[in-house]
C-alpha positions as CSV (number, residue, x, y, z in Angstrom):
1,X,109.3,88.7,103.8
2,X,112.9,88.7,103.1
3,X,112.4,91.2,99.9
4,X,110.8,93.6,102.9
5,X,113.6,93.0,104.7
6,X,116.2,94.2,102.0
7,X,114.5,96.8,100.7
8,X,114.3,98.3,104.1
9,X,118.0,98.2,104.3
10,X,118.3,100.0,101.6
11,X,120.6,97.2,99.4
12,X,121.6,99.2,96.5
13,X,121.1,96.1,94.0
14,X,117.3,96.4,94.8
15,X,116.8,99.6,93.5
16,X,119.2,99.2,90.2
17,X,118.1,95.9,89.0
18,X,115.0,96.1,85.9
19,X,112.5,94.6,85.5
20,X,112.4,91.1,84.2
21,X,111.0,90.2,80.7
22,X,109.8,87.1,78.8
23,X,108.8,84.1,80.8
24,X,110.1,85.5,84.1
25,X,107.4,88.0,83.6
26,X,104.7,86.0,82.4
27,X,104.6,83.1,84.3
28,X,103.3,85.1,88.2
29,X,100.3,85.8,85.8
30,X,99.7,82.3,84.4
31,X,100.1,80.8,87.6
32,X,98.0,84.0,89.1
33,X,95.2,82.4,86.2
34,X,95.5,78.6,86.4
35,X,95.2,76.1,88.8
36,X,95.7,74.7,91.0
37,X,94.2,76.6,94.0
38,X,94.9,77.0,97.4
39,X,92.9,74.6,99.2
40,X,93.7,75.7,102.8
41,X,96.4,78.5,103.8
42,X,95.1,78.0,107.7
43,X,98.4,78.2,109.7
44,X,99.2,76.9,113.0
45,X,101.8,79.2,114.9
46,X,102.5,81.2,118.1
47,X,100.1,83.9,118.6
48,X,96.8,83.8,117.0
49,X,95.8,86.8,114.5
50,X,92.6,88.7,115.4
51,X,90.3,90.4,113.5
52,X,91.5,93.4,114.9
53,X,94.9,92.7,113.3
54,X,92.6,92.5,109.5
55,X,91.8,96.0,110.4
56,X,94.7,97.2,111.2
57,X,96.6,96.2,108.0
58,X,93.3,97.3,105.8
59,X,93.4,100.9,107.5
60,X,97.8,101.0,107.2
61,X,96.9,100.3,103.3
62,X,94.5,103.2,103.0
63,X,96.8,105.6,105.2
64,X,99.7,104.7,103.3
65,X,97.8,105.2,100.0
66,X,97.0,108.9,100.7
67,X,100.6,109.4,102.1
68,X,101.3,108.1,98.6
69,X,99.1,110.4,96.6
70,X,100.1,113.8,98.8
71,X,103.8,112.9,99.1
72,X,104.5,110.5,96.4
73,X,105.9,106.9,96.2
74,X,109.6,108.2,97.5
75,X,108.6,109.7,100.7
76,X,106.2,106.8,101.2
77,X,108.3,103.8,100.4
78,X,110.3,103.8,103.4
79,X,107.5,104.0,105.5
80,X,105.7,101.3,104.2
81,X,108.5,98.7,104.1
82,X,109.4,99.5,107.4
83,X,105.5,98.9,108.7
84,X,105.6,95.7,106.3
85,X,108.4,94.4,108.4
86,X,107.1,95.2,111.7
87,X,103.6,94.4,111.8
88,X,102.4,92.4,108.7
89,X,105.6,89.8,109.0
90,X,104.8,88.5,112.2
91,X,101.2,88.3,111.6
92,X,101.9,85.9,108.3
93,X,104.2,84.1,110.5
94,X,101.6,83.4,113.9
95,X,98.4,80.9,113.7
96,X,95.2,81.3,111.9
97,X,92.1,79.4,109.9
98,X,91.6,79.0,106.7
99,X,89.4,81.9,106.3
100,X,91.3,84.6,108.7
101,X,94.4,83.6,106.7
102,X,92.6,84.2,103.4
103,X,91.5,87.4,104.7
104,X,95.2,88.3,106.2
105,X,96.3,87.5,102.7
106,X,93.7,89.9,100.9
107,X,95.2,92.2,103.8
108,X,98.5,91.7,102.9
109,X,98.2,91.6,99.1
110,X,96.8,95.2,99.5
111,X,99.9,96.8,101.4
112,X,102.2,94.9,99.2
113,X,101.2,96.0,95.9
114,X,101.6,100.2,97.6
115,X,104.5,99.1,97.9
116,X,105.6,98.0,94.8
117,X,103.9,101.4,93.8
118,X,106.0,103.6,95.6
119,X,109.0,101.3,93.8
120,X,107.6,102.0,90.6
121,X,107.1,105.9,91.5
122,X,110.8,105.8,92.8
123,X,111.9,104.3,89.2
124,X,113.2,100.8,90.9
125,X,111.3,98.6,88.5
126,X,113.0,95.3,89.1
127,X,111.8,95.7,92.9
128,X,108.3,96.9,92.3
129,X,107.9,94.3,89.9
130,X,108.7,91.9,92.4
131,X,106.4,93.1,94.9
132,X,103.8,93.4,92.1
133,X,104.4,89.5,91.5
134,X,104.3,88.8,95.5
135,X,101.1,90.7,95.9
136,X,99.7,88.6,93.0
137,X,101.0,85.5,94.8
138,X,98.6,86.7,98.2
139,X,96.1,87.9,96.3
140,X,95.8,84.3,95.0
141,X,96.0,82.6,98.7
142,X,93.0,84.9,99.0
143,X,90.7,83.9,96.7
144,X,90.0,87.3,95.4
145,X,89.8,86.9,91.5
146,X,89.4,91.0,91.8
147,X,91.8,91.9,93.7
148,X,94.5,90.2,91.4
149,X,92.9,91.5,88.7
150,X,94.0,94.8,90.4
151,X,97.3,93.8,91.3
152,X,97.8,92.6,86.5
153,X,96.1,96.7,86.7
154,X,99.7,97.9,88.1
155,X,101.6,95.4,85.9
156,X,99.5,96.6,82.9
157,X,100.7,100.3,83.5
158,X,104.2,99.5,84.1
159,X,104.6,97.3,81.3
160,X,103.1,100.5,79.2
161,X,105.8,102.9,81.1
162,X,108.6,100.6,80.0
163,X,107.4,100.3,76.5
164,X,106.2,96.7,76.4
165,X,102.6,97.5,74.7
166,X,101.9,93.6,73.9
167,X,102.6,92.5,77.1
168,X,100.3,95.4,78.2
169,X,97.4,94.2,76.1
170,X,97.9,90.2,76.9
171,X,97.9,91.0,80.7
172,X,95.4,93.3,80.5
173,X,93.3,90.1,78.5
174,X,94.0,88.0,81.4
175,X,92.8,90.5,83.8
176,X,89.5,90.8,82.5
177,X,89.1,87.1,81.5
178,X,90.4,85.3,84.8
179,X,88.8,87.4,87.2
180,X,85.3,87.4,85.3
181,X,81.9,88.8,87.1
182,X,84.1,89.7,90.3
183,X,86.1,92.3,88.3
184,X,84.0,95.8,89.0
185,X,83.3,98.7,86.2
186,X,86.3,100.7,87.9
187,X,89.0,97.9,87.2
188,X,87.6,97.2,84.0
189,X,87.3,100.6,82.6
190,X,91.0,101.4,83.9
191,X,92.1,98.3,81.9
192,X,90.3,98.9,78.8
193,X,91.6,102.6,79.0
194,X,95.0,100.7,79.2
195,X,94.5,98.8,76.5
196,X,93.7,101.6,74.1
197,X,96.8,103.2,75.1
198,X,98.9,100.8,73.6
199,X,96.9,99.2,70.9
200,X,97.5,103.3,69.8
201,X,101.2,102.8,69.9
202,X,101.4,99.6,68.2
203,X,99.2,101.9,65.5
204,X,96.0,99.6,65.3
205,X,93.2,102.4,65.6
206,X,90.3,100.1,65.0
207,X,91.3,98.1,68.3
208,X,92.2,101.2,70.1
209,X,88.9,103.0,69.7
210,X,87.3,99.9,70.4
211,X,89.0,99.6,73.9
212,X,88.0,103.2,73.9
213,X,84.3,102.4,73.9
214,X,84.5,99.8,76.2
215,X,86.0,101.8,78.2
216,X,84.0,104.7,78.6
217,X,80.9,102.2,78.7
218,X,82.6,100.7,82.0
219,X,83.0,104.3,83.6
220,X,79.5,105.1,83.0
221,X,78.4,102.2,85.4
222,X,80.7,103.2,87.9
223,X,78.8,102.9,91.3
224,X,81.6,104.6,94.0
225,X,80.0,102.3,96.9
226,X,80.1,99.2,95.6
227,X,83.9,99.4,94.2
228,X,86.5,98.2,96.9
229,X,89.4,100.3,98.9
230,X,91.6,99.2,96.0
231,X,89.4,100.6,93.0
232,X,89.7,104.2,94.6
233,X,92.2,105.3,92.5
234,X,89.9,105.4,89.5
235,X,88.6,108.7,90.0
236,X,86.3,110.5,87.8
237,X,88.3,112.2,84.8
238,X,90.8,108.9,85.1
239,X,89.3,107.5,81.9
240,X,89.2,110.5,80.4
241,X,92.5,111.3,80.6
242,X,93.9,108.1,79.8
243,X,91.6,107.8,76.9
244,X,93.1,110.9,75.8
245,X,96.5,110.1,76.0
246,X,94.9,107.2,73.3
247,X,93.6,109.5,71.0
248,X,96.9,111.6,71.1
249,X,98.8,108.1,70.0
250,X,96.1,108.3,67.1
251,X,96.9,111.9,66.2
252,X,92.8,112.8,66.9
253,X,94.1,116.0,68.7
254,X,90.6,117.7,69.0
255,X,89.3,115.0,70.2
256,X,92.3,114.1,72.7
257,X,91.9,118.0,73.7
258,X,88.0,117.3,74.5
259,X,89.0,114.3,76.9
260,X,92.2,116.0,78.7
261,X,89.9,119.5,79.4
262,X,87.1,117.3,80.8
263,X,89.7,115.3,83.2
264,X,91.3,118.8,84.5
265,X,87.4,119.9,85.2
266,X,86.9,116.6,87.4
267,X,87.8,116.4,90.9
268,X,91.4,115.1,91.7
269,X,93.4,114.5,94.4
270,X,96.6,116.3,94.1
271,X,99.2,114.1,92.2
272,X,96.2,112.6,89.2
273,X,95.7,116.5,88.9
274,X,99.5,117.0,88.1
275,X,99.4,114.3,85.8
276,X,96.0,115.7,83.9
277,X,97.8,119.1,83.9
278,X,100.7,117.7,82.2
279,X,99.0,116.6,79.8
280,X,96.7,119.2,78.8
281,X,99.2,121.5,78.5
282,X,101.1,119.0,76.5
283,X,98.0,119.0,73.9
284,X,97.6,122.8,74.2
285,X,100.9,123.0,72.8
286,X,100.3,120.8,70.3
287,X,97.2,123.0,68.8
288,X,99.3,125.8,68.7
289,X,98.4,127.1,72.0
290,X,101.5,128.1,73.8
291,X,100.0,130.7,75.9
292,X,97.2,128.4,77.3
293,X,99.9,126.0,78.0
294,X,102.1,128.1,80.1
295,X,99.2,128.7,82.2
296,X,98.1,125.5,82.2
297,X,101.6,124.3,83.4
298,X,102.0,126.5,85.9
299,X,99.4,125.4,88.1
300,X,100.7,122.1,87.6
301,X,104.1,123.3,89.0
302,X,102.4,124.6,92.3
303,X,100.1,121.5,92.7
304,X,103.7,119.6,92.6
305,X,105.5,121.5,95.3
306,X,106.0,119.1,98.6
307,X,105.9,115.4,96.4
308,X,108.5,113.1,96.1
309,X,107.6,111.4,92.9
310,X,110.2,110.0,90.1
311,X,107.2,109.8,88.0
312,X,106.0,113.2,88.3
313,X,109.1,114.9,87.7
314,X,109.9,113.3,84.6
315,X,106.4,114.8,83.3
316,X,107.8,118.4,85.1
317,X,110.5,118.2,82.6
318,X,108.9,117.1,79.4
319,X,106.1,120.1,80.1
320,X,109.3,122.1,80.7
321,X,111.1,121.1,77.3
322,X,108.3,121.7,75.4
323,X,107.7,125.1,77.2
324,X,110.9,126.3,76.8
325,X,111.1,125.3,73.0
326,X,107.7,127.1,72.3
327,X,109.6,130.6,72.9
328,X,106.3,132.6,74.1
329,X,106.0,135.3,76.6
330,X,104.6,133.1,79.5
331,X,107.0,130.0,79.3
332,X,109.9,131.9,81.0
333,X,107.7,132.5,84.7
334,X,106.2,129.0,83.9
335,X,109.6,127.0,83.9
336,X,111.0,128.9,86.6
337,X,108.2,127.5,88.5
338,X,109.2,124.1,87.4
339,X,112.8,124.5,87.8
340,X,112.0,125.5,91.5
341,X,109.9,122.3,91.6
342,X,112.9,120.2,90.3
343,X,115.7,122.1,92.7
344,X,115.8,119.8,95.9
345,X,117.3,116.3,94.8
346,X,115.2,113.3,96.1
């Protein structure tokens, strides 16, 4: 708790130091992968957690998810921490069994890793890598192979942000072969996706459209009520659109454009449809479609207004550069819209 504790006073270090490489990084996934177990994590202590108090953190996740999603991860960080510190701290720190304490880590693990989220989203890697490596560390005292296979999912798509595509593919691996028949067709489809991503970097098409299959197989046996709270965010058009980021890495631009049209088409919650914007218009571009694009961008601009997202307005800006290079009629109303977007500082 003492990470939850400086990052809700703000210590400037937090948000400045990146994220660590090489062993450092590895080895909360090895351990994560490899015994030994936890045996027991029962706890005796003053005050005996409930329950009710299970709940209470497993609803705080979920609220603070869609805070998350409507306001992004620098509105939502703050509140989070601040919760983390108040009402999940002294819960680790009172009495409870084996299983309650396995289930207050599961708890736990969940809140944690939105945390380390809304780190990422607010470009402080270092810190939401180590609340990425705590959550792992819970998730482990839980028992749920799934769940940490969720928690390597956000280490998997950071590692891709920063540009580390073989540490993307290896954790991905580990993912999918630690956590075994408890890993559900949403996690695994999401990492697959992943995969493809940056196997299309590294410029190996044959194992990038071979993710790319496995990963669309996965979607298709997506069952919505048998995935749990943490799966949520794989939404239908998720694959899609990540698959097509994939095939743009492999220059198949009709076939990216195919993927990116059907994830705009797909229902979204605000902040994935900003993202599947983005890069539609990014493709429309590409095909020599600057028109489209402007259009296409501009409802990404509105859907942006009222979110505090690092994340997000670096892909305002990129959609903006590229408009504002095309030089066609529409592109001038388009990155006003943006610029308006990008005026208030975060």
């Amino acid at each position: 708790t003492a990470l939850w504790r400086s990052d809700e006073q703000r210590r400037p270090d937090l948000a400045t130091v990146p994220a660590v490489t090489g062993t450092p990084a590895v080895m909360p996934v090895w351990e994560w992968e490899n015994p030994p177990e936890d045996t027991d994590v029962s706890r005796p202590g003053p005050g005996r957690v409930s329950a009710a108090d299970i709940a209470m953190l497993k609803a705080a996740r979920d609220h603070y998810e869609q805070m998350y999603r409507k306001t992004g991860g620098v509105a939502t960080r703050s509140r989070i921490v601040r919760f983390l510190n108040a009402e999940a701290a002294p819960l680790l720190r009172g009495g409870y069994s084996d299983a309650l304490g396995r289930s207050l880590h599961r708890a736990t693990a969940g809140l944690v890793a939105v945390a380390g989220i809304c780190a990422y989203d607010s470009d402080a890697h270092g810190l939401a890598q180590r609340y990425f490596h705590q959550a792992l560390r819970l998730a482990k005292s839980s028992g749920d192979r799934g769940l940490g296979g969720y928690v390597i999912a956000l280490l998997v798509t950071q590692s891709l942000f920063l540009g580390d595509y073989r540490r993307s593919i290896a954790f991905a691996e580990a993912a999918l072969r630690a956590a075994g028949a408890h890993i559900t067709p949403a996690l695994a489809a999401d990492l697959h996706a992943m995969q493809a991503k940056a196997y299309a970097r590294l410029g190996d098409a044959a194992s990038a459209r071979a993710c790319i299959g496995r990963a669309e197989a996965q979607a298709g046996r997506i069952h919505s009520g048998r995935e749990p709270d943490e799966t949520g965010y794989v939404q239908p058009g998720l694959v899609d659109v990540q698959v097509a980021e994939a095939l743009l890495g492999l220059g198949d631009l009709p076939a990216a454009r195919e993927h990116a049209a059907s994830a705009v088409r797909a229902p979204a919650h605000d902040r994935g449809r900003v993202h599947r914007l983005a890069m539609l218009s990014h493709i429309e571009l590409l095909q020599g479609e600057p028109d489209r694009a402007a259009g296409t961008a501009a409802e990404m601009a509105t859907r942006a207004r009222g979110m505090e997202s690092q994340r997000l307005r670096d892909r305002l800006r990129q959609v903006r550069g590229e408009l504002a290079a095309s030089g066609c009629a529409d592109a001038v109303g388009t990155t006003d819209l943006i610029d308006e977007a990008l005026r208030v500082p975060l």
